[in-house]
N, C-alpha and C positions, 0 to 999 in steps of 0.2 A: 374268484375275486381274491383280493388279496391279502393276508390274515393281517395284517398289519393296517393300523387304521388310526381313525379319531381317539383324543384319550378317552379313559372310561370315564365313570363318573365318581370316583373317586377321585379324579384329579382334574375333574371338570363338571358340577352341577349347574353351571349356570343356567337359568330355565327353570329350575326343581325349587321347588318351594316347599321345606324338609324333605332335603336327600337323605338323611340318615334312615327316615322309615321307607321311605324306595327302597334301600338295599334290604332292606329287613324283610321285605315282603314282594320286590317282582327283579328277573332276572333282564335288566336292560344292558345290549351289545350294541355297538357301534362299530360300521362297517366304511371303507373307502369308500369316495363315488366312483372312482375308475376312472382309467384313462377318458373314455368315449364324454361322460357327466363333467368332465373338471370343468371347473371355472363357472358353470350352472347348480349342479346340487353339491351340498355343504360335506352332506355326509347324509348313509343309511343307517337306520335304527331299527332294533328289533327289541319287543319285549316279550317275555313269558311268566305266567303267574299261574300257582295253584293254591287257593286259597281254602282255609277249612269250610264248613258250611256255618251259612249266618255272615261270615267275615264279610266285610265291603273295606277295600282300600281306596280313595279318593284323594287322587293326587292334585293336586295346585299347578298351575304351569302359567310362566311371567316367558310367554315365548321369544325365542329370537324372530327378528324381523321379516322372516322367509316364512313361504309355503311349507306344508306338507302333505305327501301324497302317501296313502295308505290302504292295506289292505292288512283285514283282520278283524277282528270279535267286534260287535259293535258293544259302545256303551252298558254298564247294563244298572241295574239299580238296588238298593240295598233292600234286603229281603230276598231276593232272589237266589239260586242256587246257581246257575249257571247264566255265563252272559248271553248277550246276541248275538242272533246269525253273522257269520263272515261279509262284508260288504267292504265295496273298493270306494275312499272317498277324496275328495282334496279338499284338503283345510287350508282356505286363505288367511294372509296374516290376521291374526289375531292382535287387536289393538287393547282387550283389559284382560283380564284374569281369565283363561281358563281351567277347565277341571274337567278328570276322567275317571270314574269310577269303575273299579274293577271288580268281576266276583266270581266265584268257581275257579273253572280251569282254562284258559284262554292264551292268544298268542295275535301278537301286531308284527307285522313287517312293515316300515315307510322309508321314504325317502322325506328331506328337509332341504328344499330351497336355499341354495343364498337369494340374499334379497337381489332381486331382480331376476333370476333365474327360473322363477314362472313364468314369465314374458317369453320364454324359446319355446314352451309346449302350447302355449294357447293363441288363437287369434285375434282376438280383443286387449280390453284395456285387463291389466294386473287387478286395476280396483274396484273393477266390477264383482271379484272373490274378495273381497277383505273384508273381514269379519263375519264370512258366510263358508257352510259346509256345502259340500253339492258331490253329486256322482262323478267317478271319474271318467267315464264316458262323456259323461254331457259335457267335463271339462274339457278335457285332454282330444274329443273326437277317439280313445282306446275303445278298440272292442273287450269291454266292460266283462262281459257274460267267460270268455276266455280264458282272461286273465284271472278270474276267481276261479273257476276252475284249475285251471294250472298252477297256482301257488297254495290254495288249498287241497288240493291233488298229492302233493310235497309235504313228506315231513320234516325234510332238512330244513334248518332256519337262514342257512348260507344259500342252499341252493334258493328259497323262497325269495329271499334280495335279488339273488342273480336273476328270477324273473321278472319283479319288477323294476332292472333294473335296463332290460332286455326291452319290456315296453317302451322306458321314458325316451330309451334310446331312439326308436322307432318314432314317438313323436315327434320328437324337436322339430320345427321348422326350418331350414340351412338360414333362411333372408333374417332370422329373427332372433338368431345365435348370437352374433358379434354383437348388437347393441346389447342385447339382455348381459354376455359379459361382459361388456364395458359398464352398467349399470353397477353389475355385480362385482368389478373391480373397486368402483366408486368406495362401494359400501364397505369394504373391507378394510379401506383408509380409514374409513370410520371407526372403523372395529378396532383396530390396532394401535393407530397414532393417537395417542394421548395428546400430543400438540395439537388435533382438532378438535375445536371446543365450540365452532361457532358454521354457520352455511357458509359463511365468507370465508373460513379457512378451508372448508372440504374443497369450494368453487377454486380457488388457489392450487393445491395440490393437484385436482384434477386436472386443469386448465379449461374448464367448463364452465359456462356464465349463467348465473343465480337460475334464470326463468328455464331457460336450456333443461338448467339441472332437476329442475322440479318437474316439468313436464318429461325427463325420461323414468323418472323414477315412479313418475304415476303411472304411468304407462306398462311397465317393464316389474316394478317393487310391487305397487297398488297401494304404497303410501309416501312421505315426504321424506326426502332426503334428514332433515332436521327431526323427523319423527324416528327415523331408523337410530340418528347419532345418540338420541338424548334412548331409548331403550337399551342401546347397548352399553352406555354407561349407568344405567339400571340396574341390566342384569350383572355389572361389573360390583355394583355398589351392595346387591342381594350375596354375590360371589364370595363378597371378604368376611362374611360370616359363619361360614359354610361350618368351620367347625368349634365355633361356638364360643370362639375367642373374642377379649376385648379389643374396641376398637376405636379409633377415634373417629369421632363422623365427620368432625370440622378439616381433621387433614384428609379423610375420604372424599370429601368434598370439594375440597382443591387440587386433590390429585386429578379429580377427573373432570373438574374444568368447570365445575360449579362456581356462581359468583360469590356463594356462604352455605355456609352448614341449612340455613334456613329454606335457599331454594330447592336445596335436594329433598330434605325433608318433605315439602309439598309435593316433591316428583312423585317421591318412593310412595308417599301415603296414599296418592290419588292411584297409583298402578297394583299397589298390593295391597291398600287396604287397612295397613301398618302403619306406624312412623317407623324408621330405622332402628330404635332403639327396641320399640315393641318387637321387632321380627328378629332382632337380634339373641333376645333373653329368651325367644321360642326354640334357637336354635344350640342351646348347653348342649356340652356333651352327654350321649345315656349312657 
């Protein structure tokens, strides 16, 4: 694969909910998806963490809109000394706050979805995973048993991508490619243009009509077109924190398409739990 890739997270936390003490304590890389993946997976990630004993790190995560598929340490819990057995899973989106707790010495390899780019590996509908963990066998129809074997097999952490990345390949569907990236084109106007503020703009841009639109994103995302727009201006809104600077919320609020400082604030509180201003003063520099 290719050494060149996604920025790190220094120049990109959005998702991390106090990145400062992520760098402080797990070693997270970000890998191309590769030619074969483009326009389906976003990018691969990997983490590695050795922690003293007693230590428990418990990260926060306001995820992007996509899948993730993973193999590595499972969860483990605090008290513990070392985490859980290696297990292949896929995390459908995530619609509130997750959290992963890390302890001992451990290692994740995954891939992360664009939205709609679960929709090429599976047969069914996208929302039938959203907001549920499940085997990647049962998902994906992978020979589950294999694949752990072969990446945990591997100490490389490049070559461990390159296996599961050798699977997803293997999965895709050819019939079920084009719509999931055309879904996943959708979404990315989302992501990008600031001028989409509303479904009737994304529908515009696209040249896709309202019901059309929703119906392939359930299908293909496993949540609403209007649910992807309003998270990634979330995670944009959590974004301009990152390093602990003042900010203004009422022009962060206009910039990214909120009708007042007020609506955002009930976004941001209902998704992180915060107001703006709370997760803001969490985030000073140490």
């Amino acid at each position: 694969m290719s050494s060149s890739g996604p920025d790190p997270v220094e120049r990109d936390s959005r998702g991390i909910l106090d990145p400062w003490l992520l760098r402080q304590r797990v070693q997270l890389t970000r890998y191309p998806a590769g030619a074969a993946l483009e326009g389906l997976i976003d990018r691969f990630w990997a983490v590695r963490w050795d922690l003293p004993p007693g230590v428990a790190h418990q990260q926060q995560l306001l995820t992007h809109p996509g899948a993730n598929v993973s193999v590595g340490h499972a969860n483990g819990e605090p008290g513990q000394r070392q985490p859980g057995p290696v297990e292949a899973r896929l995390y459908g989106v995530a619609r509130g706050l997750s959290a992963r707790v890390l302890v001992g010495r451990g290692w994740t390899v995954a891939a992360m979805t664009r939205p709609g780019g679960l929709g090429a590996f599976i047969t069914g509908s996208a929302a039938e995973f959203t907001d549920r963990i499940v085997p990647v066998g049962q998902a994906l129809g992978t020979d589950e048993e294999a694949l752990l074997r072969q990446v945990t097999a591997e100490p490389d952490e490049a070559a461990r991508v390159a296996l599961l990345a050798a699977a997803l390949e293997q999965a895709v569907d050819p019939e079920r490619r084009l719509p999931a990236a055309e879904v996943a084109g959708v979404a990315r106007l989302a992501e990008e243009d600031r001028a989409v503020r509303r479904l009737g703009d994304l529908c515009e841009r696209a040249g896709i009509g309202a019901r059309t639109l929703q119906r392939m994103f359930l299908q293909y995302a496993g949540v609403s077109p209007t649910w992807v727009l309003r998270r990634y201006r979330l995670l944009e809104a959590a974004e301009s924190v990152r390093e602990g600077k003042p900010v203004s919320w009422a022009e962060i609020a206009a910039d990214l398409g909120y009708a007042d400082q007020a609506h955002l604030t009930r976004d941001f509180r209902a998704a992180i739990g915060q107001t703006p201003a709370a997760y803001a003063d969490s985030q000073s520099p140490r």
